[in-house]
N, C-alpha and C positions, 0 to 999 in steps of 0.2 A: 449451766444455770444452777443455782443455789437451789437447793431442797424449799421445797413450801409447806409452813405451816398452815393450813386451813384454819387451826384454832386461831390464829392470830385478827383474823376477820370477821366480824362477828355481826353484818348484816349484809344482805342481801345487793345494797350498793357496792360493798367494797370488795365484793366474791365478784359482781359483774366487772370492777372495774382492772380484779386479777385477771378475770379472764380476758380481758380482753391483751394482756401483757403475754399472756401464755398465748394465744392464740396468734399472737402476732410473733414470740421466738419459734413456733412449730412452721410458724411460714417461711421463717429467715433460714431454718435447717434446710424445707425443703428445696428453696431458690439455692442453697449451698451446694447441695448434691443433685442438682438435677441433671438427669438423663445416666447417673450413675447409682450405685449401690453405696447406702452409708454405711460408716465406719462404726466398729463396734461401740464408741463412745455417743456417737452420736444417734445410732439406732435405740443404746436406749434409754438414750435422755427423749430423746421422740418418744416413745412409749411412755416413759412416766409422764411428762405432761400430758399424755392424752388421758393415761388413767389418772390425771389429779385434776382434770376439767371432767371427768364423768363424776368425781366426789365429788366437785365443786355444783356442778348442775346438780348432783342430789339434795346440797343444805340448801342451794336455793329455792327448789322444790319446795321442801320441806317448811324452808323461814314463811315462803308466803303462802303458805297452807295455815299455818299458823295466826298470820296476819290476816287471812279473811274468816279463820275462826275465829280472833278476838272481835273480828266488824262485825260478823253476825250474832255471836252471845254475848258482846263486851255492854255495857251500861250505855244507855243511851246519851248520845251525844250532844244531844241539847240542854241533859241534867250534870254535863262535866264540865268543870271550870279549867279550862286550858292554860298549864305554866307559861309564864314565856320574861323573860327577863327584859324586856324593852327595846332591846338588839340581838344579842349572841343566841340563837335558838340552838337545839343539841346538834346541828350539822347533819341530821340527818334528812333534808329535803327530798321532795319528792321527786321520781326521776323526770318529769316534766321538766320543774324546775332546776333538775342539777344539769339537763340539758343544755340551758341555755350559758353558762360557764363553760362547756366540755367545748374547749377549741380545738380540739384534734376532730372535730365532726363540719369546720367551718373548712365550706369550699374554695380550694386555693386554686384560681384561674389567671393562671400567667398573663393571660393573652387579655382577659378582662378584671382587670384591676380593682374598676370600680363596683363589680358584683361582690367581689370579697367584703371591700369597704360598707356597703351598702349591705351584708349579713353582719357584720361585726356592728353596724351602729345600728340594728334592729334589736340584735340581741342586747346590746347596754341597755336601749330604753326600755326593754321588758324589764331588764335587771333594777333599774332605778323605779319603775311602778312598782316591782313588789318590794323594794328594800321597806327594810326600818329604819328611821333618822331620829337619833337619842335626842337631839337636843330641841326638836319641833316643840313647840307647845310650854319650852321652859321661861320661867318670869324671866319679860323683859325683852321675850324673841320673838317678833314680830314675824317672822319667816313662816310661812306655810306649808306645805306638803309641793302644791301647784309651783310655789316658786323655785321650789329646790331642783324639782322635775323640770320644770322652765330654762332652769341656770344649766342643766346640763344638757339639756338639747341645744341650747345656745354654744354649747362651747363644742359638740360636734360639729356641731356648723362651721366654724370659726377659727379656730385651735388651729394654728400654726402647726405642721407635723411633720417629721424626718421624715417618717414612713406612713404609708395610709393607713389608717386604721387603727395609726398606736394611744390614740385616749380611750377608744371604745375597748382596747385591749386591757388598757389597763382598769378602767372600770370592771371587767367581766373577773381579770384577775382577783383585785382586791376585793369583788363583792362578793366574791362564790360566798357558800356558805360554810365549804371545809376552809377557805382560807382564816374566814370571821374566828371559827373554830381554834385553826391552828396561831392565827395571831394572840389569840387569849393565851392560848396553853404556854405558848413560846412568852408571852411577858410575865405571865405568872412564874412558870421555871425559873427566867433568869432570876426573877425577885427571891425563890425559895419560897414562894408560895403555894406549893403543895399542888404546883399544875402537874397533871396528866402526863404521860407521853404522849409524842405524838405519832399516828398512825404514815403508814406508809402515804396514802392520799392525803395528810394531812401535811404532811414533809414536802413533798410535789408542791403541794400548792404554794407551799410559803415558799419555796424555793423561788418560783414565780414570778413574785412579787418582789425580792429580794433586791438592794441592793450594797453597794460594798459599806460596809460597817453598821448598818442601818434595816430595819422593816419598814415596808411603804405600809402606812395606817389605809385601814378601808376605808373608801371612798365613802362612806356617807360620816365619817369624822374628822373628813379634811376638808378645811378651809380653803385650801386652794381650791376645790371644785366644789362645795355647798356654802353658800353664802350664809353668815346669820349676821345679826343685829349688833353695829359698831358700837364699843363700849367707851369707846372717844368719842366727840365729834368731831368727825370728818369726814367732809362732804368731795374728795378724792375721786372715787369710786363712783360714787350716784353723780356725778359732771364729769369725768371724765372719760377717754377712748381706755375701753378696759380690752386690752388683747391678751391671747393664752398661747401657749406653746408645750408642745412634747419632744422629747427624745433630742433636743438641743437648747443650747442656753442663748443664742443669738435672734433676734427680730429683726426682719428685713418689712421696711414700708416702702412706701413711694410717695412722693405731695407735692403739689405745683404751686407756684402762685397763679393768680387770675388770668386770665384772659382779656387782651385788650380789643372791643369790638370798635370798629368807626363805619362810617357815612361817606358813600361815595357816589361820582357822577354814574350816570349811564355808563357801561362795558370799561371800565374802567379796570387792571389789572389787581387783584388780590394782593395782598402783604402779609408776610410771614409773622402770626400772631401766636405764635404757639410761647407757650408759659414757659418759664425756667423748672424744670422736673429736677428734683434732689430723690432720695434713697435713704431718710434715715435708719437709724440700727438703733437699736437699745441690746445690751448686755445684759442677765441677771446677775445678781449678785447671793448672797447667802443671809439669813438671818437666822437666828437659832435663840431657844430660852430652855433652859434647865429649870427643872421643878422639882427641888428634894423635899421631902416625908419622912416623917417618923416610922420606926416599924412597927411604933403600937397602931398605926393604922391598917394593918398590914389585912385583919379582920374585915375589915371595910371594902378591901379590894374591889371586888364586886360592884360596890356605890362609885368606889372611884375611876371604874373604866369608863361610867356611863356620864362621868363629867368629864372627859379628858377633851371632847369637841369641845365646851366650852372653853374647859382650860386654855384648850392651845388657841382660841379662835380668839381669848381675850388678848392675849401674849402678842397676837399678829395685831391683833387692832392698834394696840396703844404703841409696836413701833412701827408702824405705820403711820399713826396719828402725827406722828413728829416727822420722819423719812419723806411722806409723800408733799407735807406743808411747807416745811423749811430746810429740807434736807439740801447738803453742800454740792451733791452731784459730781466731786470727787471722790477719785478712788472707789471704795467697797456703796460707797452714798448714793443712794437714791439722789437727781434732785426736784426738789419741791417746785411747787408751783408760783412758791415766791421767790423762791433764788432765783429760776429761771426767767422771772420777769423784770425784766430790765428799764424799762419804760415809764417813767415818775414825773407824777404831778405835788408839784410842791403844797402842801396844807397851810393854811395862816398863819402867819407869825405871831409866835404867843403861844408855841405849842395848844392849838383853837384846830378847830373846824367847822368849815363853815357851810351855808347851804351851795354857796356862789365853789367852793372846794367841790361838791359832790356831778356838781353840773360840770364843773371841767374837767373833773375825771373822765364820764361819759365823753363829754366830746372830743378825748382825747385818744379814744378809741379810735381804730378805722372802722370806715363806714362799714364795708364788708364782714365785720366780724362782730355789730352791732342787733344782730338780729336774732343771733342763737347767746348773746351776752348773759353771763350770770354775774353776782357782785359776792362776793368773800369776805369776813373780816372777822374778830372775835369778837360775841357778842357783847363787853365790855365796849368795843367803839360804838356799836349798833348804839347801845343806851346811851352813849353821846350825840350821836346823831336823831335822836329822838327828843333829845333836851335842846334840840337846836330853837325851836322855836314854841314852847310850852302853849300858848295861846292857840296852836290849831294850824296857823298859817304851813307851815311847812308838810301839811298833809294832803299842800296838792301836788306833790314829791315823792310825800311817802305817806302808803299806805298799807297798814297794818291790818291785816285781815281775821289774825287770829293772835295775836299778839308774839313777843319771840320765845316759843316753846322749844323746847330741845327734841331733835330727832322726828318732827313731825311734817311730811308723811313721811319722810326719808330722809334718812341720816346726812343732819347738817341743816334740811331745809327750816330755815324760822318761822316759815307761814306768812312772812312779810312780803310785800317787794320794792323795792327801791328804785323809782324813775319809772316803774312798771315793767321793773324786770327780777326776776328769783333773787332773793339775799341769805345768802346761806353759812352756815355760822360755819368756823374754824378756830378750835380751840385751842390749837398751839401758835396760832399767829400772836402778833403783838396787843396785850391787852390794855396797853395807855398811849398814849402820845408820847412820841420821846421822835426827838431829833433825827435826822436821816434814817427814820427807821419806815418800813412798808408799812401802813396801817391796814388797807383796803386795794382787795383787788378785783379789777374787773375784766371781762374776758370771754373767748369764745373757750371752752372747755375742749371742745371738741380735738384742741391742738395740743390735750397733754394728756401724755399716755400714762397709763399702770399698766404694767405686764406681770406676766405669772408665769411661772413654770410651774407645769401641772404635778403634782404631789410632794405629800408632808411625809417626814420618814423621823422616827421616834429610835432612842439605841437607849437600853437599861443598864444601870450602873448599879450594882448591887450593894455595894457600902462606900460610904464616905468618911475618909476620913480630915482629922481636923489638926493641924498644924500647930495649934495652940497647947494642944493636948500630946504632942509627941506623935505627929502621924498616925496615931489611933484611931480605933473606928468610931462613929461619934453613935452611932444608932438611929444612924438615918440611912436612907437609898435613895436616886435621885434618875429622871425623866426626861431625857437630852433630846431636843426635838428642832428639827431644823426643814427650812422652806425657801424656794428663791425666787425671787422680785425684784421690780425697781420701777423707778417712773422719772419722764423727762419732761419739757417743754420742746414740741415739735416748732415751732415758730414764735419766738418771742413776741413776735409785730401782731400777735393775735390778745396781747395782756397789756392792762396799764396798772400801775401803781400808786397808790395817795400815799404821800411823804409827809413825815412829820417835821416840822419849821420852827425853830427859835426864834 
């Protein structure tokens, strides 16, 4: 074992956390030589570690002698205005708190599986009460503290997972607070922004989280597992079956068709009613968005981590916006919820529509998927179908309740409803009449999926250069960040389409 410098630790967490590494090779010596006499290498490498664990208990000693002398003579703490940057605090948590991160302390029960699982998702949800979430509270984000906490208890539940335990793993991972730490340090360096080293515990951790080419961003800046407020509209998400996944890129479901019941005489023989059972799969696929900067911002750093949830959460909305509505559903493509619907009712000729159009869409639904229906379209149709009948008559059809606002209560819903069912706007759908084209869909949502795979991983590029200029560095660096997703149509027989008619 390599010599230890004690100077090199310099609180009381990261002396206990040597010690525990010393403490654990003086074990490994002695399980090596047991029931014999060690060898002269090994006898006194055993003695230095004992005598560098009695130095090390003395600074501990000493640090928190220190630290209950500044609580007893330090300035009172109701008259001190506490730093704290919004997110990144200094990493040094309390050992309460750094407890609940320290996975070498969670109970590994071969035989009972579900005890491991069931400390590992206690532990996240402590982690997610005390986190910080930078972007709560910012103009335009409707998201609350309760919801984010909500979204991630829902996705323990939920989350599809290789292995048991691997979301709440990687929650505890990316939230510690040396990782929050070490992932500042580690993007500032690459940038040559004047980051820090990083400490031995700080190394561990990012190590962690790590993956090939890439840092997994902590969990309270990832869109894949904290939701915030769509900068598109689209209504995807809030109507549709939202599933998650870890540690694999494949979805396994299952869905039947109905069951046929019938009427029969007294003692009459039974008939084999059982539904036809399918297994859809959804694959993810990858998106990614680069975000280069100047290095006169370089000063700004600081301001700029605390926007980077935003950043990246806008980046997914708006390809999303387009991917999850119209997307081609080949190859790398998500597909949308219009490709996927196959089923079309022809609109007036005259490129028109009409009230007698909106009625036969509905009933050209099946009945079965009538009850949970929502209608889609861009609100550019919406205001056509409100000019259908200016005099009133057509409001006993449609009824506007708060007229068509964007995003209210949730992203996409118009406040309207249409036939007396939700009308939810979709701003990448088609915004005129135009010939064989989808205008308006309606549907049980319930049958089309968004999937996720759980975390966003960011890789810095320290200079860019520019082709125009001779391969030169232009004076900019740039924010490579990528996420995987996708979404289908689980049964097309659940969608119908209004077509546009010459």
């Amino acid at each position: 074992m390599d010599p230890v410098n004690l100077d090199e630790h310099r609180s009381s967490e990261e002396l206990l956390d040597l010690r525990k590494d010393l403490s654990a090779r003086m074990a490994e010596l002695n399980t090596e030589f047991t029931g014999r006499p060690m060898e002269p290498a090994a006898r006194d490498e055993f003695a230095g570690i004992a005598k560098t664990i009695e130095d090390l208990d003395g600074r501990v000693k000493e640090f928190e002698a220190r630290k209950k002398m500044l609580e007893k003579y330090g300035e009172q703490p109701a008259r001190v205005e506490k730093v704290d940057d919004g997110f990144f605090r200094d990493g040094r948590a309390s050992l309460k708190e750094r407890d609940i991160y320290d996975l070498s302390t969670v109970r590994m029960d071969p035989y009972e599986p579900d005890k491991t699982r069931m400390e590992m998702r206690d532990r996240a949800l402590r982690a997610v009460e005390i986190a910080k979430f930078p972007f709560l509270g910012a103009k335009g984000n409707t998201i609350t503290r309760e919801d984010a906490q909500g979204n991630v208890e829902r996705l323990l539940e939920t989350t599809q997972e290789k292995q048991p335990g691997e979301l709440a793993r990687h929650l505890l991972v990316t939230g510690s607070p040396a990782y929050r730490v070490a992932f500042r340090k580690a993007l500032s360096s690459s940038l040559g922004l004047g980051g820090a080293g990083l400490s031995r515990e700080e190394q561990r951790a990012l190590s962690l989280g790590a993956t090939t080419g890439g840092k997994a961003v902590p969990f309270t800046l990832d869109p894949t597992i904290i939701p915030t407020s769509n900068s598109v509209v689209n209504p995807a998400r809030a109507l549709g079956r939202n599933e998650t996944l870890v540690g694999s890129n494949t979805w396994n479901g299952i869905s039947s068709g109905a069951i046929a019941a019938t009427r029969v005489a007294e003692a009459t023989a039974a008939t084999d009613n059982s539904p036809t059972m399918a297994a859809p799969t959804a694959t993810v696929t990858k998106a990614h968005a680069f975000v280069p900067f100047s290095v006169e911002i370089e000063e700004d750093w600081v301001g700029m981590e605390a926007e980077m949830a935003r950043l990246f959460q806008d980046a997914k909305d708006d390809e999303e916006g387009a991917a999850f509505v119209t997307g081609a559903g080949t190859g790398v493509n998500p597909q949308g919820f219009v490709t996927g619907t196959t089923a079309v009712v022809a609109a007036a000729t005259g490129l028109t529509i009409t009230a007698a159009n909106v009625y036969a869409l509905e009933a050209a639904l099946a009945p079965r998927f009538r009850p949970n229906e929502s209608f889609v379209a861009n609100r550019a149709i919406y205001n056509v179908v409100r000019g259908i009948d200016t005099a009133g008559g057509a409001a006993l059809w449609l009824y506007i309740s708060q007229g068509l606002v964007t995003q209210a209560p949730t992203p996409g819903n118009t406040g309207a409803t249409l036939l007396g069912r939700g009308a939810w706007e979709a701003s990448a759908m088609q915004a005129t009449v135009v010939n064989a084209t989808k205008l308006m869909i309606v549907g049980d949502f319930n049958y089309f999926l968004v999937l996720d795979r759980i975390g966003l991983h960011v890789e810095l590029i320290p200079f860019l250069f520019g082709a125009a200029q001779g391969n030169l560095p232009v004076g900019q660096r740039g924010i490579y960040a990528w996420w995987r997703n996708t979404s289908k149509v689980l049964s097309a027989s659940a969608f119908v389409a209004l077509q546009g008619t010459t």
